[in-house]
N, C-alpha and C positions, 0 to 999 in steps of 0.2 A: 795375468795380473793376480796376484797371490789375496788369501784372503785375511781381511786384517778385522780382527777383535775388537769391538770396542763398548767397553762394558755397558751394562747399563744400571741406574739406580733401582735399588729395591722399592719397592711399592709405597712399603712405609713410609720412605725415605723422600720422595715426592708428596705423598698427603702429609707428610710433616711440614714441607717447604709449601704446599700450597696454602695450608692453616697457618702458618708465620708469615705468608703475602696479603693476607687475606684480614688480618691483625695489626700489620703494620697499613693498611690503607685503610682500615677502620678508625685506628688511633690518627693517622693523616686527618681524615675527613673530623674528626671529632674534634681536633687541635683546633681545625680551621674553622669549625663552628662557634668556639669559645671565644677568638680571636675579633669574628665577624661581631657576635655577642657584646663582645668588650667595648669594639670600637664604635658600639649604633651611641650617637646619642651626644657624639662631639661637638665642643664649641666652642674653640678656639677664637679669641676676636683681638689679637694682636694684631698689629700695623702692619697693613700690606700694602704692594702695591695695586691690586684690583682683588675686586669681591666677581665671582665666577657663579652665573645661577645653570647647573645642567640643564637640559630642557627638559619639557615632558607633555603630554596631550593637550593641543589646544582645538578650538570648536571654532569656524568661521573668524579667527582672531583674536574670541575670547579666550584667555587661559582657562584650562580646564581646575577644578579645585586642588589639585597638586603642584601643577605650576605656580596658580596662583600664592599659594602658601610660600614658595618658595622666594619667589618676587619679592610677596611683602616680608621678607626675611633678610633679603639683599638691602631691602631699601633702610631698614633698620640700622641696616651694619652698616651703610653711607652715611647713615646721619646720625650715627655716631660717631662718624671717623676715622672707623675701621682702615677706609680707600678713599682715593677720591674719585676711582672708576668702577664702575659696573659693568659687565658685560653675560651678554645673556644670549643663551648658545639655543642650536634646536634648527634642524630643517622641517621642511615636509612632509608628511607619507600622502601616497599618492592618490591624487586626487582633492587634494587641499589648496586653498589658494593661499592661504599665509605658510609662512615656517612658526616654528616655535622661537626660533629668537627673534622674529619681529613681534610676535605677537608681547613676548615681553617686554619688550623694548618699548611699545606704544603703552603697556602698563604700566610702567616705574616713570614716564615721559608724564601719563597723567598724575600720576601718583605726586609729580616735581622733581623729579629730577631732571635737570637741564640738559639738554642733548649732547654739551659734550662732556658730559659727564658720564657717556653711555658710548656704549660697543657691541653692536652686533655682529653676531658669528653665527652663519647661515650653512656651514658646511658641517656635512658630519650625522649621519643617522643614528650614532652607537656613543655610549660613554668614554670612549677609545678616540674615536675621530672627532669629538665634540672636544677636548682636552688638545687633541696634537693640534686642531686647526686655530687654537686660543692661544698658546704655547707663539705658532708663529706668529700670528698678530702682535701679542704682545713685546715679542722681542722686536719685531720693527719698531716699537715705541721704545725701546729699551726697559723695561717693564719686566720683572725677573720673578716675583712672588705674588702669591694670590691666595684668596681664601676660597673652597669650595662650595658651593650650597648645593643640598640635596636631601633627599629626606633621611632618617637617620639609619637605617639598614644598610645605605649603600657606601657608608662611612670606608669602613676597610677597603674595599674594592678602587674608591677613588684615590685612597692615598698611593696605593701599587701601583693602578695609569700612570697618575702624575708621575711617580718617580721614573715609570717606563717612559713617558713621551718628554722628562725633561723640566719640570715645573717644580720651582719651591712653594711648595704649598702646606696649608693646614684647611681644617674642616671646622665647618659650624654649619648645623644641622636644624631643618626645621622643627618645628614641637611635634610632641606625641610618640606611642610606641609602636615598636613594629611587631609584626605577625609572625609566628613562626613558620607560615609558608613563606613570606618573603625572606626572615634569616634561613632559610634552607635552600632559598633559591641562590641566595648569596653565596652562601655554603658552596653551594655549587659550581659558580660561577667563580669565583677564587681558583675552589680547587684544582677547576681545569686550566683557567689564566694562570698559572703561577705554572704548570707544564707544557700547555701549548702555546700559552702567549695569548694574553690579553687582549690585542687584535683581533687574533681569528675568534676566539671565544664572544666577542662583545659584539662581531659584526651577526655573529648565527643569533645571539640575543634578541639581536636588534630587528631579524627577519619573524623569530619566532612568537615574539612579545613578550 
């Protein structure tokens, strides 16, 4: 077997290419920070068909102070008219004896909301699977659009699920501002969902906290 040449790049010419990879996924990452940035803080309250609360830490049933914000932010946008449904997403971690969408569900029930006015979605540990399992629900109802709640950093990320699992959706976001750990975490979370797929990015989330 003869032997065949095959050139190689001069040194430079590699540290050139590694400094312009290296530039270009700086500028990536920064775009995506602006983007997350922009979109914290939405609040969309045009006519849908359901008002959508993510879950998030509840304590023996009670919502935790996050959820609960949330909740009473659903329950706002109900009676105003926003939906005439609610639905309030969230399982378990283990060792819990309620999920997080029941624990909301008996919050907005006290609050008055009339039961069937409500929808619980008990599937789903991650913002990923908490969306696709709402997604099928509501299409058995025929039920096409929905408004997201969730606090406002995680503004961007929800609009990119929804569009991956299939949901016409807008956002309105609870009060207050977010922390620049949380936009960096966001940051991050995009940047890797929008190449590996939101799925596997949201379920490693959802193990890590």
């Amino acid at each position: 077997m003869g032997f065949r040449w095959r050139p190689r790049l001069p040194a430079g010419r590699i540290a050139l290419l590694v400094v312009v990879g290296a530039a270009l996924g700086a500028l990536y990452i920064l775009v995506t920070f602006f983007q997350v940035l922009h979109a914290s803080g939405e609040d969309d309250r045009s006519s849908v068909d359901a008002v959508v609360v993510l879950g998030a830490a509840q304590y023996g049933g009670e919502p935790s102070p996050v959820l609960a914000a949330r909740l009473d932010h659903a329950y706002e946008l109900w009676a105003s008219g926003v939906a005439p449904l609610v639905v309030t997403t969230g399982s378990n971690q283990e060792g819990d004896r309620f999920t997080e969408g029941y624990a909301g569900f008996e919050y907005l029930r006290f609050k008055g909301i009339p039961e069937d006015a409500l929808l619980v979605i008990t599937d789903g540990a991650s913002t990923w699977e908490q969306l696709a399992a709402t997604v099928r629900q509501l299409h058995t109802r025929d039920l096409v659009s929905a408004v997201l709640v969730s606090d406002p950093y995680h503004s961007f990320r929800l609009t990119q699920i929804a569009d991956e699992v299939g949901i016409e959706s807008t956002i309105s976001t609870t009060d207050g501002s977010s922390s620049l750990r949380q936009l960096v975490r966001e940051t991050a979370a995009v940047s890797l969902g929008r190449i590996l797929g939101y799925r596997r990015v949201d379920n490693w989330l959802s193990r890590v906290g």
